[in-house]
N, C-alpha and C positions, 0 to 999 in steps of 0.2 A: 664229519657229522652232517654237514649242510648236505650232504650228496646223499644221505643216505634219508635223511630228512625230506627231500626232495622226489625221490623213488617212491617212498611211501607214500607222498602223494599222489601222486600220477597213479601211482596203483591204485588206490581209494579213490581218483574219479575216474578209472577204467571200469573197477567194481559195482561201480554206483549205478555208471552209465548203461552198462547190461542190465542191470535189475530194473532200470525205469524203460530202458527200450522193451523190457521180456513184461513187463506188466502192461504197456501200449500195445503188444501185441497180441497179449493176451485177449485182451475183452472185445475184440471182433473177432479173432475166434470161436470164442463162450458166444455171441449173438449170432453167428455162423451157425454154429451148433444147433442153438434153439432153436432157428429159421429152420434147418433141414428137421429137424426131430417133429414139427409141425406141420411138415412138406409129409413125412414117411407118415403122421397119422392119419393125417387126411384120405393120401392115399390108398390107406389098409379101411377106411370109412367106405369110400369109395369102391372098393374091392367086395366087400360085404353086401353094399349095396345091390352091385353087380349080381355078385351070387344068390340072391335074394331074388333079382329079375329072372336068372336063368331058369331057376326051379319055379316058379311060379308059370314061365312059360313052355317048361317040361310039363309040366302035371295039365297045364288047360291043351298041350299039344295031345298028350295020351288020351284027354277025355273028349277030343273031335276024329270026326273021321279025314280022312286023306283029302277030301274036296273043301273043308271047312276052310272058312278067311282065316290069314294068322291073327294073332290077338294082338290088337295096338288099342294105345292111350287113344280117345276118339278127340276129346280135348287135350290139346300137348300144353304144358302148363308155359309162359310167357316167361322172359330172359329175367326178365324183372322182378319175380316173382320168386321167394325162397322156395329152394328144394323139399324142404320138409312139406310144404303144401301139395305136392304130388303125391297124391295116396293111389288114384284109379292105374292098377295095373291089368285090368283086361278093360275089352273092346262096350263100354258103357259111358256115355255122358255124364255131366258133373250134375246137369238136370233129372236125371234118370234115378240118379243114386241118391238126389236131395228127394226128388220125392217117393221112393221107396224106402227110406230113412223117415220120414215125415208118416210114412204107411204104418210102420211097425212104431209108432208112439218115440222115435226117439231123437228128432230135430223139429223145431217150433220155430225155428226162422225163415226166411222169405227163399221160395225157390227162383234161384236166380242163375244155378251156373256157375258160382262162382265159388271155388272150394276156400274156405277159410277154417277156424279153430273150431267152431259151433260144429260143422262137419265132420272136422276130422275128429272130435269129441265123440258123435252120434254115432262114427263108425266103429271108436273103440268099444262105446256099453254095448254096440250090438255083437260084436265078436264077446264080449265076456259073458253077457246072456246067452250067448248059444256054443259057449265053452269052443270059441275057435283063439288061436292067435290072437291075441289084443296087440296087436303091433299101428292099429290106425291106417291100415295100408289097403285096400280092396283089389284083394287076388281073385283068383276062380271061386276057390272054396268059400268067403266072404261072400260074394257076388250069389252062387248057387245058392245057398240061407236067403241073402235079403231083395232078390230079384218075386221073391212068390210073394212079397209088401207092395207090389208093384199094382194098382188097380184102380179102379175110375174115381173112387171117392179121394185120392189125392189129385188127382187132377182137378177137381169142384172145390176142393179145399185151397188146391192154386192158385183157382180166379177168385174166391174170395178174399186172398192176402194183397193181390195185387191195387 
């Protein structure tokens, strides 16, 4: 009976010993997991993003002719500086766009250059006032609406802020 006493134990910490190893091994697994499932969203974020630039720079490519410059960010936004703040996707300064934004009644902050929340706010109401995209983002078609805001009384309204 001692021997059979004894078997049983050794089997009940063989038993044991698997269950406590398989649950250590678990849970860096399950944080593996996470880690990639937040890797694969990003990159499906990222991939949107993309296909958001392509088409924006299809549609301003179909509406120049064959000698027109290609369409670039004329300010590239700083390392430093969150992604979401990158709205200008055609060939227009952050000063251009505050004060054609400021033209059409719908930013009151200081033109400075420097795209922040107040901007990208002014860009959205003006895409929903003129029933385009409200995504905060200045494509062609944004730009073609708020480019004819662009005129000498914000530039007087400039120097007066400063």
């Amino acid at each position: 009976m001692g021997i059979r006493f004894l078997m049983i134990a050794v089997l009940a910490l063989i038993v044991s010993g698997c269950a406590t190893t398989s649950k250590q091994v678990g849970a860096p697994l399950q944080t593996q997991v996470v880690e990639l499932q937040q890797r694969v969203e990003d990159q499906e974020k990222e991939i949107v993003d993309l296909k958001y630039e392509v088409r924006e720079l299809s549609s301003a490519d179909k509406a120049t002719d064959d000698t027109a410059k290609p369409v670039v960010k004329s300010e590239p936004v700083k390392a430093s500086e969150p992604k979401n703040l990158d709205i200008i996707h055609v060939d227009v300064s952050a000063r251009e766009l505050q004060k054609a934004l400021k033209g059409a009644g719908l930013y009151d902050g200081k033109i400075d250059g420097k795209i922040g929340s107040r901007t990208k706010a002014a860009v959205v109401e003006f895409q929903k006032a003129h029933s385009l995209k409200a995504d905060g983002v200045v494509g062609q078609k944004t730009w073609n609406e708020l480019k004819a805001y662009l005129n000498p009384s914000t530039e007087a309204a400039e120097g007066s802020s400063k």
